[in-house]
mmJSON file of the N, C-alpha and C atoms, coordinates in Angstrom:
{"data_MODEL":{"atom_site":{
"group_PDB":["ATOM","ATOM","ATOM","ATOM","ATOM","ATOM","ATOM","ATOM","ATOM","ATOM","ATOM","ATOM","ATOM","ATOM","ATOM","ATOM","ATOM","ATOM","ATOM","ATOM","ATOM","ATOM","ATOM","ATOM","ATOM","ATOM","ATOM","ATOM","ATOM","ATOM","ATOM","ATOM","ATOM","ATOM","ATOM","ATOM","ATOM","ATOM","ATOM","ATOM","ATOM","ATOM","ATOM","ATOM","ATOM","ATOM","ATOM","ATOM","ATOM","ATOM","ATOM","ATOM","ATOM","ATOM","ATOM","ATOM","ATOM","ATOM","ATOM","ATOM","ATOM","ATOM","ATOM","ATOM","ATOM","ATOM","ATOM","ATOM","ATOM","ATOM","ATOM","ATOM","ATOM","ATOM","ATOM","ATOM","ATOM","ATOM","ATOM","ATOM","ATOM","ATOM","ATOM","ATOM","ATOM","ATOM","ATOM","ATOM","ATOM","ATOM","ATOM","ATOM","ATOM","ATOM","ATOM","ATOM","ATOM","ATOM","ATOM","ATOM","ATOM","ATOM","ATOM","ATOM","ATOM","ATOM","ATOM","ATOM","ATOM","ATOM","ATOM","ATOM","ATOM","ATOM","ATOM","ATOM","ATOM","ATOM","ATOM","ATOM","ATOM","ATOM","ATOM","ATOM","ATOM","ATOM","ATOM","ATOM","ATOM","ATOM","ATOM","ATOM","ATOM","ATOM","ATOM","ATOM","ATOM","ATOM","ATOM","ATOM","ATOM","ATOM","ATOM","ATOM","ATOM","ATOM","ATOM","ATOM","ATOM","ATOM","ATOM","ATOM","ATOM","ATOM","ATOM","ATOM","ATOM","ATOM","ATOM","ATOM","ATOM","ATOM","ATOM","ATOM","ATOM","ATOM","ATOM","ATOM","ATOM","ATOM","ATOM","ATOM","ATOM","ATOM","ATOM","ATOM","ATOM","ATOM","ATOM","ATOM","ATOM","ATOM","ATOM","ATOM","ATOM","ATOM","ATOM","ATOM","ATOM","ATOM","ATOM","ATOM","ATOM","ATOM","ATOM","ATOM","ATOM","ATOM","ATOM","ATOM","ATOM","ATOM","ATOM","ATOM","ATOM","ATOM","ATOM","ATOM","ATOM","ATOM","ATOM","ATOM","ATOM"],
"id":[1,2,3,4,5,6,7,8,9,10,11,12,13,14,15,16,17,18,19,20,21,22,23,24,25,26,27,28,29,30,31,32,33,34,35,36,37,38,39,40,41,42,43,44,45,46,47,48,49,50,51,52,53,54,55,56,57,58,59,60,61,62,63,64,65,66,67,68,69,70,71,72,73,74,75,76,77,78,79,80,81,82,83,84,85,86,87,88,89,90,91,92,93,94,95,96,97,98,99,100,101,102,103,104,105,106,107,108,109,110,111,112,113,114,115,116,117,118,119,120,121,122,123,124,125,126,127,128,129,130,131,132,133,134,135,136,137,138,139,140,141,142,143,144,145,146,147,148,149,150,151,152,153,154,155,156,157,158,159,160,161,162,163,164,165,166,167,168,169,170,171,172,173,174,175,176,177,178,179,180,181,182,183,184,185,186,187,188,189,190,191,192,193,194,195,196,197,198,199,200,201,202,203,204,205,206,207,208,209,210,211,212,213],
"type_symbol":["N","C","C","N","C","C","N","C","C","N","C","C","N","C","C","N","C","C","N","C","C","N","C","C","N","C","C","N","C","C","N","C","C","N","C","C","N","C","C","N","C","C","N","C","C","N","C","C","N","C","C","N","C","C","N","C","C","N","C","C","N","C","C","N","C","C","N","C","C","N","C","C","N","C","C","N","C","C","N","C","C","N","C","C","N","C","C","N","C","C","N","C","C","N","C","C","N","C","C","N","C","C","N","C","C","N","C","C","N","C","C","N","C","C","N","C","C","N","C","C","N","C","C","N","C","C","N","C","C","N","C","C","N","C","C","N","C","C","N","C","C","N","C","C","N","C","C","N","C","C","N","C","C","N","C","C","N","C","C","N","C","C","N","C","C","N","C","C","N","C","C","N","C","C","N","C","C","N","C","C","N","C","C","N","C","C","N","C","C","N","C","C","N","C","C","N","C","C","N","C","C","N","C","C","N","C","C","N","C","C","N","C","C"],
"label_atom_id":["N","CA","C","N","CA","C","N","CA","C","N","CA","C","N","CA","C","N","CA","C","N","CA","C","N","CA","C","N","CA","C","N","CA","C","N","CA","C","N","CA","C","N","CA","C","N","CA","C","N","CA","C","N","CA","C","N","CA","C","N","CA","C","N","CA","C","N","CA","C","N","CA","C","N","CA","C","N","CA","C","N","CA","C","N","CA","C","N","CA","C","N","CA","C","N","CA","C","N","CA","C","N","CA","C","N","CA","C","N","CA","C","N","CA","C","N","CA","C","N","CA","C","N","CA","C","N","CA","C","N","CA","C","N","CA","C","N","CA","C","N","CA","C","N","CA","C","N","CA","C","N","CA","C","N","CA","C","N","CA","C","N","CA","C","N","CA","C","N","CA","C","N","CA","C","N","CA","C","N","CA","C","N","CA","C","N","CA","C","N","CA","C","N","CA","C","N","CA","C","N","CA","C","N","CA","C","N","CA","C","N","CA","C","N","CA","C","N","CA","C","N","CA","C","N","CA","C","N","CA","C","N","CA","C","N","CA","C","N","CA","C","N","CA","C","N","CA","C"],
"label_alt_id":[null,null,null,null,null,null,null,null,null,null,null,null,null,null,null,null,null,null,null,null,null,null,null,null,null,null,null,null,null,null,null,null,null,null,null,null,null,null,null,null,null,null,null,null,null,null,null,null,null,null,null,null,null,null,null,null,null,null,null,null,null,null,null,null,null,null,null,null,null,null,null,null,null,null,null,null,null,null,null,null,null,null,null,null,null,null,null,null,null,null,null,null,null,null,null,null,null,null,null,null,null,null,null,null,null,null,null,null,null,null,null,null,null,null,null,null,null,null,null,null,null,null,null,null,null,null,null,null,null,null,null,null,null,null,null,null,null,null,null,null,null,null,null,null,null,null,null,null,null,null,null,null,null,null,null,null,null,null,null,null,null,null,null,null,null,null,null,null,null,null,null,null,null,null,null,null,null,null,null,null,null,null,null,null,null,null,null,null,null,null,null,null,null,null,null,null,null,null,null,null,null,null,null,null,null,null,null,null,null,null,null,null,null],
"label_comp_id":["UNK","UNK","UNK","UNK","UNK","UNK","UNK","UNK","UNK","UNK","UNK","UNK","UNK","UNK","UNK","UNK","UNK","UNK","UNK","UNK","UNK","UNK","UNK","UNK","UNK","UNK","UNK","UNK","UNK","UNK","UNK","UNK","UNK","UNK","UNK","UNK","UNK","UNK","UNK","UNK","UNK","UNK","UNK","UNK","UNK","UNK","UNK","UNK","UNK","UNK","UNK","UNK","UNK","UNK","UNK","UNK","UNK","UNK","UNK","UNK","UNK","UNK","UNK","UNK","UNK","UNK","UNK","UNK","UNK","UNK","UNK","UNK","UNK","UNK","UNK","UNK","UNK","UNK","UNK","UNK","UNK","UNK","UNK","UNK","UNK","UNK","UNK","UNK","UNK","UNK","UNK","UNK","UNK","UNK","UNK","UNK","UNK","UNK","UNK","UNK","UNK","UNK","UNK","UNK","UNK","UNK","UNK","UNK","UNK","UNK","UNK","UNK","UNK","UNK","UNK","UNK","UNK","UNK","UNK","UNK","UNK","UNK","UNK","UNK","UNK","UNK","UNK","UNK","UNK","UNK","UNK","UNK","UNK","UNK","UNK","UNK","UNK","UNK","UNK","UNK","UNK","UNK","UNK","UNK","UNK","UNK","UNK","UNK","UNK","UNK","UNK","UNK","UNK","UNK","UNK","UNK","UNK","UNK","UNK","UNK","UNK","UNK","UNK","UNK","UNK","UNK","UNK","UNK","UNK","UNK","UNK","UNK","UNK","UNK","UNK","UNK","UNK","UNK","UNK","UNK","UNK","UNK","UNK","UNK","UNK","UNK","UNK","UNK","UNK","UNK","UNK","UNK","UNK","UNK","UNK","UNK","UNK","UNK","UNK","UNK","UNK","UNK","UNK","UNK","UNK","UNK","UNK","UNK","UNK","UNK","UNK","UNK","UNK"],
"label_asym_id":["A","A","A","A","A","A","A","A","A","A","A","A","A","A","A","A","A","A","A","A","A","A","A","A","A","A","A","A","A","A","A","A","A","A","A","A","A","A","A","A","A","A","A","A","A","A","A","A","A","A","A","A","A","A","A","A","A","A","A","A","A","A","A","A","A","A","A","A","A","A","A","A","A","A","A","A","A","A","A","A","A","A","A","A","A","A","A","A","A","A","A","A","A","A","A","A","A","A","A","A","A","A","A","A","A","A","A","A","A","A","A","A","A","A","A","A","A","A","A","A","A","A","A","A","A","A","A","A","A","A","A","A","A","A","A","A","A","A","A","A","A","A","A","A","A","A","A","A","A","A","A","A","A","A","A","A","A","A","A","A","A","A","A","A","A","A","A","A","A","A","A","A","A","A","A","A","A","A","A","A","A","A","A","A","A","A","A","A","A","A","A","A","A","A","A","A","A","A","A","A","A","A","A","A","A","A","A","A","A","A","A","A","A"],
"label_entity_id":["1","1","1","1","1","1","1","1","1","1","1","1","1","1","1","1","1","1","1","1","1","1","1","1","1","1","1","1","1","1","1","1","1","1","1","1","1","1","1","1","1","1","1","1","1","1","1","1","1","1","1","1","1","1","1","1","1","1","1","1","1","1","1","1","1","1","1","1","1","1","1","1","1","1","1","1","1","1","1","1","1","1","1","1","1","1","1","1","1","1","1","1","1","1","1","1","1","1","1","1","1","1","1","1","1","1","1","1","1","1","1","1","1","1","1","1","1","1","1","1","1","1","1","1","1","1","1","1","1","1","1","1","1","1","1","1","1","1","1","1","1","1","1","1","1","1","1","1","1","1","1","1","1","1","1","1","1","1","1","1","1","1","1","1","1","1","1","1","1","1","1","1","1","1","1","1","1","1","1","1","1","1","1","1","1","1","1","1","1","1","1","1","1","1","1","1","1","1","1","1","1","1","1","1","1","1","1","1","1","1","1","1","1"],
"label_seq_id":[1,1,1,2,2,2,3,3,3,4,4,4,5,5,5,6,6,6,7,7,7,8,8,8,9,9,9,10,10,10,11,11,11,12,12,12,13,13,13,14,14,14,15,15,15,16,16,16,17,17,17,18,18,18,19,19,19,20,20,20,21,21,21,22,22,22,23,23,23,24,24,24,25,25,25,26,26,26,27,27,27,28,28,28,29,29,29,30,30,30,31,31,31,32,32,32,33,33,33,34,34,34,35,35,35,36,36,36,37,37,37,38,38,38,39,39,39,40,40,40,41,41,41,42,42,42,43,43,43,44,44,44,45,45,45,46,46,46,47,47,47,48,48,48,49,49,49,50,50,50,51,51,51,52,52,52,53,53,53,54,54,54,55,55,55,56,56,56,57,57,57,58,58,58,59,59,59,60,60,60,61,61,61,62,62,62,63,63,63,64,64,64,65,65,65,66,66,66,67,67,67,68,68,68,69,69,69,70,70,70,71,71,71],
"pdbx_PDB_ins_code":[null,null,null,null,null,null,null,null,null,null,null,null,null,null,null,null,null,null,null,null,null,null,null,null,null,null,null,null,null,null,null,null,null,null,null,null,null,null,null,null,null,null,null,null,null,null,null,null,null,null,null,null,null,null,null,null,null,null,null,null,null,null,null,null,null,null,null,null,null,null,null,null,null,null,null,null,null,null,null,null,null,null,null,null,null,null,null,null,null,null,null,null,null,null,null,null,null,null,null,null,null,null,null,null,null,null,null,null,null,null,null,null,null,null,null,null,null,null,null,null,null,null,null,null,null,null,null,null,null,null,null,null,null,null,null,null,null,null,null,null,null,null,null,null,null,null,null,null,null,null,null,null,null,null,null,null,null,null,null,null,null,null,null,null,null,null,null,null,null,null,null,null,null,null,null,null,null,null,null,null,null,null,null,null,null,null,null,null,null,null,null,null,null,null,null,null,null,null,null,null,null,null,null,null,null,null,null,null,null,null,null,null,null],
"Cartn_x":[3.564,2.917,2.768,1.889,1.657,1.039,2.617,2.773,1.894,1.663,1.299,1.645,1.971,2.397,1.067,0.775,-0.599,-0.42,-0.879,-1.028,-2.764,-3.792,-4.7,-6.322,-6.853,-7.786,-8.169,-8.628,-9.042,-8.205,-7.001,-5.803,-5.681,-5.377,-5.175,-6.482,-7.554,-8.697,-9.169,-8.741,-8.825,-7.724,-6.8,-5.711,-5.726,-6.343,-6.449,-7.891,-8.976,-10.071,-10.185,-9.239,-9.419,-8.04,-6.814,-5.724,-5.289,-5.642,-5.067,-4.178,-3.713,-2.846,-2.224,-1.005,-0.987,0.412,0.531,1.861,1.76,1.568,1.295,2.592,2.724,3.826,3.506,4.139,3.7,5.451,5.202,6.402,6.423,7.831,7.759,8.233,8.113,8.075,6.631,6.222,4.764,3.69,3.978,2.369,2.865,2.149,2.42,1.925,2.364,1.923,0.459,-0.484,-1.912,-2.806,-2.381,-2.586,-1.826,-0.864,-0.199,-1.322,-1.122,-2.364,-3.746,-3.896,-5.764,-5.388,-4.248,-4.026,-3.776,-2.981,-2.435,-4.239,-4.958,-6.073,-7.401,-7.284,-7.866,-7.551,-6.263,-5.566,-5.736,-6.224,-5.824,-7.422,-8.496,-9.879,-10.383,-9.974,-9.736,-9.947,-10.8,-10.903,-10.652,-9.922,-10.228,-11.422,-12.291,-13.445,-14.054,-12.803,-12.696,-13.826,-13.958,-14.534,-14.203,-14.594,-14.268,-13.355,-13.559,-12.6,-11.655,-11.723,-10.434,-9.59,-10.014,-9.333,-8.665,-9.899,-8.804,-7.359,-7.595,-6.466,-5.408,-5.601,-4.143,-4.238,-4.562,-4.43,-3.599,-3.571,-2.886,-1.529,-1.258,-0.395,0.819,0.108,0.511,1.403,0.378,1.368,2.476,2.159,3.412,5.109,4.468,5.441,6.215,5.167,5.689,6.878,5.946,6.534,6.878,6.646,7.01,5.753,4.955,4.29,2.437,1.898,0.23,-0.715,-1.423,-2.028,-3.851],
"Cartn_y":[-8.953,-7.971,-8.522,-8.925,-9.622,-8.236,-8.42,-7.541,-8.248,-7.492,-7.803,-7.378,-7.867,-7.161,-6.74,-5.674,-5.273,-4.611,-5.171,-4.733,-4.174,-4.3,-3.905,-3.751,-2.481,-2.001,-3.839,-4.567,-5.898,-5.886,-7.133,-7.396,-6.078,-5.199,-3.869,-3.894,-3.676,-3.985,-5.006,-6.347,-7.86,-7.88,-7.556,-8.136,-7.879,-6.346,-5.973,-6.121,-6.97,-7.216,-8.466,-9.409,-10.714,-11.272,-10.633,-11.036,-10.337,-9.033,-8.005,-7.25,-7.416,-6.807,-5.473,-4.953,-3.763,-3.244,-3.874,-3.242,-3.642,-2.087,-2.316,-2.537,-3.504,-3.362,-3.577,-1.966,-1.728,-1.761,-2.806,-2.98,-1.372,-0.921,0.19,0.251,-0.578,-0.696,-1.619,-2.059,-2.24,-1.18,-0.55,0.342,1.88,2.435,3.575,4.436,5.86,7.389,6.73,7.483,7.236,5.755,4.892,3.973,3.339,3.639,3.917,4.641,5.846,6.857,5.817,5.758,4.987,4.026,2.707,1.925,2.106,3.147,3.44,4.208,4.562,5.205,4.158,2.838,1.758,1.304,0.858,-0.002,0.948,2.282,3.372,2.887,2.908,2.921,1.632,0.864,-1.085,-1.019,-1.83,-2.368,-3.91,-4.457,-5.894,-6.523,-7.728,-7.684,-8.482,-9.128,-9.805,-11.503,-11.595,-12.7,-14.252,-14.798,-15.856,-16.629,-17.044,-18.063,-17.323,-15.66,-15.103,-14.557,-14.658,-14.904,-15.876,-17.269,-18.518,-18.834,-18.273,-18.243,-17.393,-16.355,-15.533,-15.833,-17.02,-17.464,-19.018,-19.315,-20.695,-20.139,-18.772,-18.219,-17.887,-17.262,-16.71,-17.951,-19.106,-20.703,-21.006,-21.171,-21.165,-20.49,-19.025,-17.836,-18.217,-18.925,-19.128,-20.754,-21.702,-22.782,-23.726,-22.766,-23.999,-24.974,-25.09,-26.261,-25.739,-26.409,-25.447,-26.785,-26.175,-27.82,-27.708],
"Cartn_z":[5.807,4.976,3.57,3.25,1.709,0.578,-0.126,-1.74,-2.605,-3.49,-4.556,-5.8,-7.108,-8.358,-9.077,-9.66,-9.997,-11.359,-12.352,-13.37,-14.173,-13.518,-13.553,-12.136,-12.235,-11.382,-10.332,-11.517,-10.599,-9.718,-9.903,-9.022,-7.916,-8.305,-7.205,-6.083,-6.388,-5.458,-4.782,-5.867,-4.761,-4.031,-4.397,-3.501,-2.314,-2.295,-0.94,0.004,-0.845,-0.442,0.398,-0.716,-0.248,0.497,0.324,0.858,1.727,1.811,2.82,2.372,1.11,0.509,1.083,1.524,2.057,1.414,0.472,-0.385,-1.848,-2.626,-4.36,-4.889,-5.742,-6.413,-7.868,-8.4,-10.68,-11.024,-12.0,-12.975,-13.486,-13.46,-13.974,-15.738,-16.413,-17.456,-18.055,-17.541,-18.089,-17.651,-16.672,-16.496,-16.57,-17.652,-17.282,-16.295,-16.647,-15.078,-15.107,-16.051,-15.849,-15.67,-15.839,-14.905,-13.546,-13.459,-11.895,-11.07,-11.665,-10.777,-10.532,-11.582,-11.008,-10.171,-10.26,-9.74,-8.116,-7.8,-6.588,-5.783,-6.568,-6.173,-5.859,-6.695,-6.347,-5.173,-5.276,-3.931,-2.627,-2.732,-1.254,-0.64,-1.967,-1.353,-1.394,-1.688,-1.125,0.22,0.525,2.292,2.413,3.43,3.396,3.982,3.085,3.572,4.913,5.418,6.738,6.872,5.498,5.214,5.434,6.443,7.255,5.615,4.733,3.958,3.612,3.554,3.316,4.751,5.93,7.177,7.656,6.911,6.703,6.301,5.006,3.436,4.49,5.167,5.75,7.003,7.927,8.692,8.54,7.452,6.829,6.561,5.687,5.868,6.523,7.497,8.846,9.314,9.77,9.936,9.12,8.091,7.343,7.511,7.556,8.01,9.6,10.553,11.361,11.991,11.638,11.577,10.293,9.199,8.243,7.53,8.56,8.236,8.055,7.618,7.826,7.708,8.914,9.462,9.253],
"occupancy":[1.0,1.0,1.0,1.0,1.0,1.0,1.0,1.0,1.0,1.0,1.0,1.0,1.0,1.0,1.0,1.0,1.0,1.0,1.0,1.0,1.0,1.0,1.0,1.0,1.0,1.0,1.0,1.0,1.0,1.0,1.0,1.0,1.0,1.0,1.0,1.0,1.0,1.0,1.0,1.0,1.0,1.0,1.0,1.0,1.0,1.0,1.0,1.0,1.0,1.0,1.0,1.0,1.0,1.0,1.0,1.0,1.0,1.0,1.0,1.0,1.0,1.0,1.0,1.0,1.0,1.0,1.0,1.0,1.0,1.0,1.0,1.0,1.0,1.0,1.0,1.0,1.0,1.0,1.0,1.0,1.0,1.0,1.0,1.0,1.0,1.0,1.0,1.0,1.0,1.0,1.0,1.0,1.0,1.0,1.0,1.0,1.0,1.0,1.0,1.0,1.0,1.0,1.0,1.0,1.0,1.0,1.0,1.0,1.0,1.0,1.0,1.0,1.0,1.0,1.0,1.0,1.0,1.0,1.0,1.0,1.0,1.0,1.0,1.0,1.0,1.0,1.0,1.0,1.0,1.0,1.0,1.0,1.0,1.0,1.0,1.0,1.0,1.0,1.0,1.0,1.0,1.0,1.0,1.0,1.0,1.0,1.0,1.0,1.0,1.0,1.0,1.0,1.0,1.0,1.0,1.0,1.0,1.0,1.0,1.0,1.0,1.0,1.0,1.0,1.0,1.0,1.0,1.0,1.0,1.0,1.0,1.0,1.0,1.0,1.0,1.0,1.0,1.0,1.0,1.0,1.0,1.0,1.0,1.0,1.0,1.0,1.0,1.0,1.0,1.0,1.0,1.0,1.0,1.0,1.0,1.0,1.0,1.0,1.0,1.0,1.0,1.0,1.0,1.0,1.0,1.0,1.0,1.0,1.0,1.0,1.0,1.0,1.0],
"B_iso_or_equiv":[0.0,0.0,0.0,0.0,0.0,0.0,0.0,0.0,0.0,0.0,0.0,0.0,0.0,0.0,0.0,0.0,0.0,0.0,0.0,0.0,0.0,0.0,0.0,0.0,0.0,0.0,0.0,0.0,0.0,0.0,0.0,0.0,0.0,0.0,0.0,0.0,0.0,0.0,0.0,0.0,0.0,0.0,0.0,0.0,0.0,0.0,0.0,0.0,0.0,0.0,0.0,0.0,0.0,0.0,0.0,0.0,0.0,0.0,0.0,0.0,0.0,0.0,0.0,0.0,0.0,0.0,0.0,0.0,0.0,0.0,0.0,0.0,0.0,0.0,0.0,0.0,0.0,0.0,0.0,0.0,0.0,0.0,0.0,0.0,0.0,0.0,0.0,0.0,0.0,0.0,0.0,0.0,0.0,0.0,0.0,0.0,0.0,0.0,0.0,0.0,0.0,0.0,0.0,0.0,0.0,0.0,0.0,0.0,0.0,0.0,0.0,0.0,0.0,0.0,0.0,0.0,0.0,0.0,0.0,0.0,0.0,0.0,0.0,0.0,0.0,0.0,0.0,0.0,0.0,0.0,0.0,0.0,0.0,0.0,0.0,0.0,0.0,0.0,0.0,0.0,0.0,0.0,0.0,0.0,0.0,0.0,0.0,0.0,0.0,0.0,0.0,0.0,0.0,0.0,0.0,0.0,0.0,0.0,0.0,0.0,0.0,0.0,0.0,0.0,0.0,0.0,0.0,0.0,0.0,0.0,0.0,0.0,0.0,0.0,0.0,0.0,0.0,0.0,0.0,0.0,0.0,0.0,0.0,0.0,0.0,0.0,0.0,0.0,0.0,0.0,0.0,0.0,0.0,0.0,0.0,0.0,0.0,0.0,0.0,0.0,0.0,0.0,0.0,0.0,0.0,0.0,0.0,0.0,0.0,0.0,0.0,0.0,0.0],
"pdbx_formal_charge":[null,null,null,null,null,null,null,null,null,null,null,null,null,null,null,null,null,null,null,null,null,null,null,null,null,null,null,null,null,null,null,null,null,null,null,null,null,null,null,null,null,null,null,null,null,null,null,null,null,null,null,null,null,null,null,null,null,null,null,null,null,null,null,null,null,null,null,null,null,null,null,null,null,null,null,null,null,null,null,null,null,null,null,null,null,null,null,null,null,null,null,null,null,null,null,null,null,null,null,null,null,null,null,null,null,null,null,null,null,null,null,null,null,null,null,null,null,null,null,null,null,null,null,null,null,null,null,null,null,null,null,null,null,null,null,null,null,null,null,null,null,null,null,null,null,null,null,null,null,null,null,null,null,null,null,null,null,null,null,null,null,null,null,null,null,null,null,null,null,null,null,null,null,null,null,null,null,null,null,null,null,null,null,null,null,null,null,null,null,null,null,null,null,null,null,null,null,null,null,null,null,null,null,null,null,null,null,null,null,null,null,null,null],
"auth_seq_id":[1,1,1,2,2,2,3,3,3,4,4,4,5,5,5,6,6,6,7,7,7,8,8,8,9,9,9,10,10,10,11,11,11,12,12,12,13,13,13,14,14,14,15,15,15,16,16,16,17,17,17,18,18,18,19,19,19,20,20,20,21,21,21,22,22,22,23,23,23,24,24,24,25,25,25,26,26,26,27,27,27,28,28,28,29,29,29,30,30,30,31,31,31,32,32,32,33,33,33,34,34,34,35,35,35,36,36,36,37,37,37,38,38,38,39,39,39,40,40,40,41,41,41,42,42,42,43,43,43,44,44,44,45,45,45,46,46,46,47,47,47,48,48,48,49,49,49,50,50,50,51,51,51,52,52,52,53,53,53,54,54,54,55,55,55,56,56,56,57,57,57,58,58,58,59,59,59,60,60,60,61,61,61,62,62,62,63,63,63,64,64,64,65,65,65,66,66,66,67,67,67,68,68,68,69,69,69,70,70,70,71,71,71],
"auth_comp_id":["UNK","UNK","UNK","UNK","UNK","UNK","UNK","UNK","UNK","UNK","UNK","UNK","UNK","UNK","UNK","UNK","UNK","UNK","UNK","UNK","UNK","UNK","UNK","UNK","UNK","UNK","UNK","UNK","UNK","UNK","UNK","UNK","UNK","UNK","UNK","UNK","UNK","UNK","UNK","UNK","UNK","UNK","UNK","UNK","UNK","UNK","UNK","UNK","UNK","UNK","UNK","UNK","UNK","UNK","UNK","UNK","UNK","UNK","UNK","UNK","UNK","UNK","UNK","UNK","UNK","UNK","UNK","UNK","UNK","UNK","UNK","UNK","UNK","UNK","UNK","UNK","UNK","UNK","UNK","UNK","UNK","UNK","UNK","UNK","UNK","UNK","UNK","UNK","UNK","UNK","UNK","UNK","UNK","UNK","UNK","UNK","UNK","UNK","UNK","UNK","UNK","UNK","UNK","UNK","UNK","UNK","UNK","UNK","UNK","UNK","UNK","UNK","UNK","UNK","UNK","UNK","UNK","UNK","UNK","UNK","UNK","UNK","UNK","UNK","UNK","UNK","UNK","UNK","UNK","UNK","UNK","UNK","UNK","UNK","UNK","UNK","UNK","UNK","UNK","UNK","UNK","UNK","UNK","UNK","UNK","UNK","UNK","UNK","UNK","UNK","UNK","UNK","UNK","UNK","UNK","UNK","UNK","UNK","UNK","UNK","UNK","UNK","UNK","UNK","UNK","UNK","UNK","UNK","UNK","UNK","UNK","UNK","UNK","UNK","UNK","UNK","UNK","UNK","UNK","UNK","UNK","UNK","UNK","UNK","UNK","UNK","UNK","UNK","UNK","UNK","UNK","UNK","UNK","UNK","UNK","UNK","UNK","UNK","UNK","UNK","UNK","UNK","UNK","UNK","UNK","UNK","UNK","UNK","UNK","UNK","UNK","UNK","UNK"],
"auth_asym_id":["A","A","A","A","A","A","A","A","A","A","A","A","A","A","A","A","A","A","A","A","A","A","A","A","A","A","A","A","A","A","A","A","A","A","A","A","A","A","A","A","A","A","A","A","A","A","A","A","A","A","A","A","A","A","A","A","A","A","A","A","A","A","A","A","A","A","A","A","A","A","A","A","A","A","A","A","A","A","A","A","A","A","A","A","A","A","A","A","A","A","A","A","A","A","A","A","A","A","A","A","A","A","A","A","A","A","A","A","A","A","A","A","A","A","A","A","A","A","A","A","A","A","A","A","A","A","A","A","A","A","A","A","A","A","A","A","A","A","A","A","A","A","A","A","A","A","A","A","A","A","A","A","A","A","A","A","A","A","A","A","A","A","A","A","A","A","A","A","A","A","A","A","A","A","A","A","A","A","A","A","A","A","A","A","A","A","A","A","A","A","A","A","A","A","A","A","A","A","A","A","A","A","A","A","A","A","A","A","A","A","A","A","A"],
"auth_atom_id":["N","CA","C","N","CA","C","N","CA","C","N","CA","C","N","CA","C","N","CA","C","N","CA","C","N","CA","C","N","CA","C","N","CA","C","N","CA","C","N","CA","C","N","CA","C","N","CA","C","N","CA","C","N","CA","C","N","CA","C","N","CA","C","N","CA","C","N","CA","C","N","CA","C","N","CA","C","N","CA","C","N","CA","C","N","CA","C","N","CA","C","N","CA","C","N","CA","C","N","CA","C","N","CA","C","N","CA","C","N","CA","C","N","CA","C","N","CA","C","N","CA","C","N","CA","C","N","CA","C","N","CA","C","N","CA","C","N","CA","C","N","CA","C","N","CA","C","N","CA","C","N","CA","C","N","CA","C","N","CA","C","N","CA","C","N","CA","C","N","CA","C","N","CA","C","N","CA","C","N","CA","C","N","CA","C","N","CA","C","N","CA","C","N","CA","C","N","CA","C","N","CA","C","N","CA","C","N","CA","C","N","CA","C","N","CA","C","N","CA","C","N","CA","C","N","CA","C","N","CA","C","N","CA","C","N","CA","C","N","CA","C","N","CA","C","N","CA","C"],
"pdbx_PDB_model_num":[1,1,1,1,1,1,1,1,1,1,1,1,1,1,1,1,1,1,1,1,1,1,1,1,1,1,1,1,1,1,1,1,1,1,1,1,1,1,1,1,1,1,1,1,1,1,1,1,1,1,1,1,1,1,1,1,1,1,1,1,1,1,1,1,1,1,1,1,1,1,1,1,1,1,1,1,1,1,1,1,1,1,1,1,1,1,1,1,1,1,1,1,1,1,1,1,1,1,1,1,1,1,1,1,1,1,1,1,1,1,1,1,1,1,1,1,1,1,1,1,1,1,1,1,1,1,1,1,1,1,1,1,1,1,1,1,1,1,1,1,1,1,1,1,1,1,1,1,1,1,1,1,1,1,1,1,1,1,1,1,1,1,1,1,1,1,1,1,1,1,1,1,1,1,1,1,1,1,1,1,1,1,1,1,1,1,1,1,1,1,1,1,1,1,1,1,1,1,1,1,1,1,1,1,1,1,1,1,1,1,1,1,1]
}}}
């Protein structure tokens, strides 16, 4: 499951566009309530875009996670 730390609308919406992102993570001393809110409201309506070089990128991953090595 690839987190992400998100401190603004961008990051929150790519992460989950291009990486799959499926877990937000906000410093709770850098972001405040009202951007939490938008942030958590970006990242809900994020789709991943299933784009062959970003299926790649979490398929290289995935290898990694599994054996260590990425070929």
């Amino acid at each position: 499951m690839p987190a992400g730390l998100c401190h603004d609308t961008y990051s929150a919406h790519q992460g989950v566009e291009h990486d799959a992102m499926n877990i937000l993570c906000l410093g709770a001393r850098v972001v405040g309530v009202e951007l939490a809110k938008e942030l958590v409201s970006v990242f809900i309506r994020a789709a991943f875009s299933g784009a062959d070089r970003n299926v790649r990128r979490l398929d290289k991953v995935r290898q990694l996670e599994d054996t260590g090595k990425c070929e």
